[in-house]
C-alpha positions, 0 to 999 in steps of 0.5 A: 460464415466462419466462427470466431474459434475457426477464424482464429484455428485457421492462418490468414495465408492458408488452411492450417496444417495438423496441429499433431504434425509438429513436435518436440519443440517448437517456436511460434508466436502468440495469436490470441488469448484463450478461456482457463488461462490457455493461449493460441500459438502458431507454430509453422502454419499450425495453431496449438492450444497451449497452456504456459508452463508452470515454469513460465512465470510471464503471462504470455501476450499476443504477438509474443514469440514463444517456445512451445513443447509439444513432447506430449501430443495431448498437451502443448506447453509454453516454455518461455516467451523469447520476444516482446514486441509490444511495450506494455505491462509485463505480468507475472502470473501464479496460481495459487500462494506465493512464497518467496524466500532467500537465506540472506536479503532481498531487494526490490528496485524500481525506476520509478514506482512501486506500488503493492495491492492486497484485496484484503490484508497487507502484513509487514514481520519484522525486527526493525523497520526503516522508512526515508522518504520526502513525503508520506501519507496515510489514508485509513477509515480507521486506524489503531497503533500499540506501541510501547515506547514512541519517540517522534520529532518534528519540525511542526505538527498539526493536527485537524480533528473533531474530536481529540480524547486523552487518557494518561497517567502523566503529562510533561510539556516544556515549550517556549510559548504556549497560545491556546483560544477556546470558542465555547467552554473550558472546564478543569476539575483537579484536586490541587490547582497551582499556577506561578508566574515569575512575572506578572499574572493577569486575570480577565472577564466581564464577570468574574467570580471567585469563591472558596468553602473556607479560606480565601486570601489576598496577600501582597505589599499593595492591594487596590480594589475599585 
């Protein structure tokens, strides 16, 4: 009964011809996907373990038509994939860092996605960054910005939370109306307290207290208690 690796090293027609019998260049087609990064190629009857070189930044696939260099008969090379009959993913494969670098600018297009992964940390390094976009979401366990100055304009913004703390040295709120319910308590504790209504001022509870240490004054043309 024949192994898999003989079933593979062996063409469907026939007994397979010396893999050193071909040389130069070759082309072929991709029959399987072998262990370390290495491909089986079929050239002329004979099957080659190849390695893709590493010029070839396309991960070859089966059934890719390739050009193979077999100028070293230790080692076969795939030099660059010519043909793609299936229309799947292309992968562009590289061992090791990656560093891709231009003098000018660089520019990524897609027809529909783009979609960036790090198993660890993503960093962006810049002067200026822009973002248009329709929608934008962010999704974080945590998150912590460090700006010095930020301007933000907004058609509305709502917030949900548990908790929300704020610590500044100064708070300057201009609105048109202001609306603000509390279910439990609202506690203030200020040095100075000055409330002025150009209208009307209303105050209510079911029990109301107001107490001072030293002063307490009413002053108006009318005063009506009871």
């Amino acid at each position: 009964m024949k192994s898999t690796v003989a079933e593979l090293r062996t063409p469907a027609h026939g007994l397979a011809r010396e893999s050193h019998d071909v040389v130069g260049i070759a082309v072929g087609i991709v029959v399987a996907l072998l262990p370390d990064d290495a491909v089986l190629v079929e050239c002329d009857g004979a099957r080659l373990r190849c390695l893709r070189a590493y010029s070839c930044l396309v991960a070859p696939e089966p059934g890719d038509r390739v050009v193979v260099s077999c100028a070293d008969p230790q080692q076969r090379y795939v030099l660059a994939i010519l043909e793609r009959v299936s229309a799947g993913e292309t992968r562009l494969r590289f061992d090791g860092d990656l560093l891709v670098e231009t003098t000018q600018s660089l520019r990524f297009c897609a027809g529909r996605d783009i979609a960036v992964e790090a198993t660890q940390a993503l960093q962006l390094d810049s002067r200026r960054i822009t973002v248009a976009t329709d929608e934008a979401e962010l999704s974080a366990a945590a998150a912590a910005l460090d700006c010095r100055d930020l301007q933000a304009r907004f058609g509305a913004l709502r917030l949900i939370g548990k908790t929300l703390e704020t610590v500044v040295e100064r708070i300057v709120q201009i609105s048109k109306s202001s609306f603000r319910t509390i279910e439990a308590i609202d506690h203030l504790r200020t040095r100075h307290l000055d409330y002025a209504a150009s209208a009307s001022l209303r105050l209510h509870g079911k029990n109301a207290l107001l107490t001072a240490e030293r002063l307490s004054k009413i002053d108006a043309e009318q005063i009506h208690l009871g």
